[in-house]
N, C-alpha and C positions, 0 to 999 in steps of 0.2 A: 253451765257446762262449757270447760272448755276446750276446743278444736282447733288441731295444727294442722296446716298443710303443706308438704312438703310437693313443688311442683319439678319435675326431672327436665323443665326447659324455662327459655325467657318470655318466651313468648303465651299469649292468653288465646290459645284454640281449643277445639271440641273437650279434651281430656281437662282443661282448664277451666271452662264454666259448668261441667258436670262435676266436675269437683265442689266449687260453690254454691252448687245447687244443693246438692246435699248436706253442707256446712250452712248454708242459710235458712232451711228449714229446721234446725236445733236451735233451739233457744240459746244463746250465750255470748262467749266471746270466743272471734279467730283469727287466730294470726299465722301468716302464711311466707313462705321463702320459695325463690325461685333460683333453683340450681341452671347453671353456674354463676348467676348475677352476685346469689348470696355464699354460695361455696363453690369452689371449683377446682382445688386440690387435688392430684393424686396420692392416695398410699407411697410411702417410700419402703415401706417392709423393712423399718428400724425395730420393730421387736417389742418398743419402750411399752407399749400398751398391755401389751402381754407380761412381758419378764419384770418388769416396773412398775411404772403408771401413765396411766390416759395422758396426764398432764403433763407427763413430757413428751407428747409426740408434738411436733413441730405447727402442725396443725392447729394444735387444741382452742387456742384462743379464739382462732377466725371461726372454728364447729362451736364453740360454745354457746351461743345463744339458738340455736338450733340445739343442742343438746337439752337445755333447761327449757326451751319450750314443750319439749318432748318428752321430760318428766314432769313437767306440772301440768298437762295436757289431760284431758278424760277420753278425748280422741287422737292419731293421729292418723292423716290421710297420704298418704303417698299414691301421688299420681303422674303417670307418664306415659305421653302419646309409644307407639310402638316403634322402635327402629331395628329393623333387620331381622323382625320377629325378636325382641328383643328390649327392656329398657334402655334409659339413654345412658350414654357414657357418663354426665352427670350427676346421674341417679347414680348407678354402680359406683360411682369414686365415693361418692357420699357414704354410701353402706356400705365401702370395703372398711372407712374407719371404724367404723362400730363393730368388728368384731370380738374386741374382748369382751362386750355384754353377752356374748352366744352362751348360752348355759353350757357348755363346757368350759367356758372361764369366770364372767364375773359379771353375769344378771345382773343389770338392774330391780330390787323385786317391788317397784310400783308398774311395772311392765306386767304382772302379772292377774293383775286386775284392771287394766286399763283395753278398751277395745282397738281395732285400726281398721283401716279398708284401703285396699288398694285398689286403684281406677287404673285404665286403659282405653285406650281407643285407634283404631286404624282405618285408613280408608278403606281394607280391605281385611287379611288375616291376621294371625302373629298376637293379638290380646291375652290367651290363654299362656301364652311361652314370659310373655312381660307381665302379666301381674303374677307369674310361681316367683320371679327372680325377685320381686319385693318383697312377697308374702314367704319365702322363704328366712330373708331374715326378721323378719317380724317372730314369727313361730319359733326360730332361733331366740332370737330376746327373751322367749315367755310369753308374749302377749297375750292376754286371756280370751278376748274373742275376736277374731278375724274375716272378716269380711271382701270377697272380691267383686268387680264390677267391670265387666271387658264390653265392648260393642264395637260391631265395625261402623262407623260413622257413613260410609260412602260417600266421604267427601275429605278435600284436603284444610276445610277451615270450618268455623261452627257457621260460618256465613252460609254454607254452600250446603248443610244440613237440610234434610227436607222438614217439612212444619208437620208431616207423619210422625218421623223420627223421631220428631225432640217433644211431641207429646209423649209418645214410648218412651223417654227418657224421662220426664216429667211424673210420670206416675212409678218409673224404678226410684228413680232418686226420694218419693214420697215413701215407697216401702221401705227403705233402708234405713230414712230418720227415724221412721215410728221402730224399724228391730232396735236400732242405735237409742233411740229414749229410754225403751223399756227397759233396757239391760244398765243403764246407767245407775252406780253404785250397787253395781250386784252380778258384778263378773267374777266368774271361776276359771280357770283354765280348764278344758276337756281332758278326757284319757288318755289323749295321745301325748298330750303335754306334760301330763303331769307324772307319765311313764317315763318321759325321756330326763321327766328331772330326776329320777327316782335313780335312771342310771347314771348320771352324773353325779348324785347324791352318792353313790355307790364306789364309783371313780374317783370322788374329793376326799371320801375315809381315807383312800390309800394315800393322795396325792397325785398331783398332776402337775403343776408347776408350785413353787415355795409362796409364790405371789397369789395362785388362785388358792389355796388349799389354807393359808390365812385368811382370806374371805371367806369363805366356805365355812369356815369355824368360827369366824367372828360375827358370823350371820347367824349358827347357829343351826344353817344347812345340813352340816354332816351329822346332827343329832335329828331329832325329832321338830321342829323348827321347818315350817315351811312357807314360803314368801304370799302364800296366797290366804294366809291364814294372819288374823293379828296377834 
């Protein structure tokens, strides 16, 4: 199996070894990036990804390897301490490029069998507001099954966690490998998902841009053809 993690800071605190706690109890291989060390770009709202292609947006080369991890992956984690009730600015720049996979334009469709889980943690509130802002594009991508995991830590470092807590932590993170095993090579997208592709399925007959609406056809989408099926 293998497991990507994407980390929304540079540093290795609380949202950082709960992350690899659950990546170390799956058998396989992971490989992990820490924003902004390994991406740090903003969007510049050049369009190219949309009206064109990904690979001219200006970016693409430095996102690429974080891209291909992230299609050859059976997991991906995206994980990021809270800021302002809220993920990190890094996090966000990161997922504003990937907007042209949002099934309104140009899914990826191994996204739709593959799982992810989003992590959080804060000293105090704000977990619930930062893992929607991940887990919103995930569910946008397709991704077939989605997992989240928020906790307020009550503390500002994993140092400062109490030896209560991180047993509590120690037996979630147990739960989540064995859902995340079991589902491995036999994920579906749910009804929510696979309504929202239905409408977009419904939007690409007509056309939406000349760009997506070639995809869409060349996939196979806009017939009978659908990405979660071989």
């Amino acid at each position: 199996m293998k497991t990507v993690i994407i980390h929304g800071q540079n540093h290795k605190g609380s949202t950082y070894h709960i992350a690899h706690q659950v990546a170390e109890k799956l058998a396989g291989e992971i490989q992990e990036f820490f924003l902004p060390k390994d991406f740090g770009d903003f969007c510049i709202g050049c369009c190219n990804c949309f009206n064109k292609s990904e690979s001219l947006c200006p970016h693409y080369n430095k996102l690429l390897p974080i891209t291909q991890a992230m299609d050859q992956a059976d997991l991906i984690i995206l994980a990021s301490p809270v800021y302002v009730y809220h993920a990190t600015g890094p996090m966000k720049a990161f997922l504003d490029h990937y907007g042209y996979r949002w099934m309104v334009h140009s899914p990826q469709k191994s996204m739709f069998t593959k799982q992810a889980l989003v992590i959080s943690t804060a000293a105090g509130a704000g977990t619930k507001t930062t893992n929607k802002d991940m887990a919103d594009s995930l569910f946008f991508w397709g991704l077939g099954k989605i997992y989240k995991y928020g906790l307020a830590v009550a503390a500002i470092n994993w140092a400062g966690v109490t030896a209560k807590k991180k047993a509590s932590i120690d037996k979630a993170t147990s739960s989540l490998a064995k859902k995340i095993t079991r589902r491995v090579n036999k994920v579906k997208p749910g009804l929510k998902t696979r309504a929202f592709f239905f409408l977009m399925h419904i939007l690409q007959r007509k056309g939406f841009t000349p760009k997506d609406k070639k995809y869409w056809d060349d996939m196979g989408w806009t017939g009978k053809a659908r990405p979660w099926k071989n």
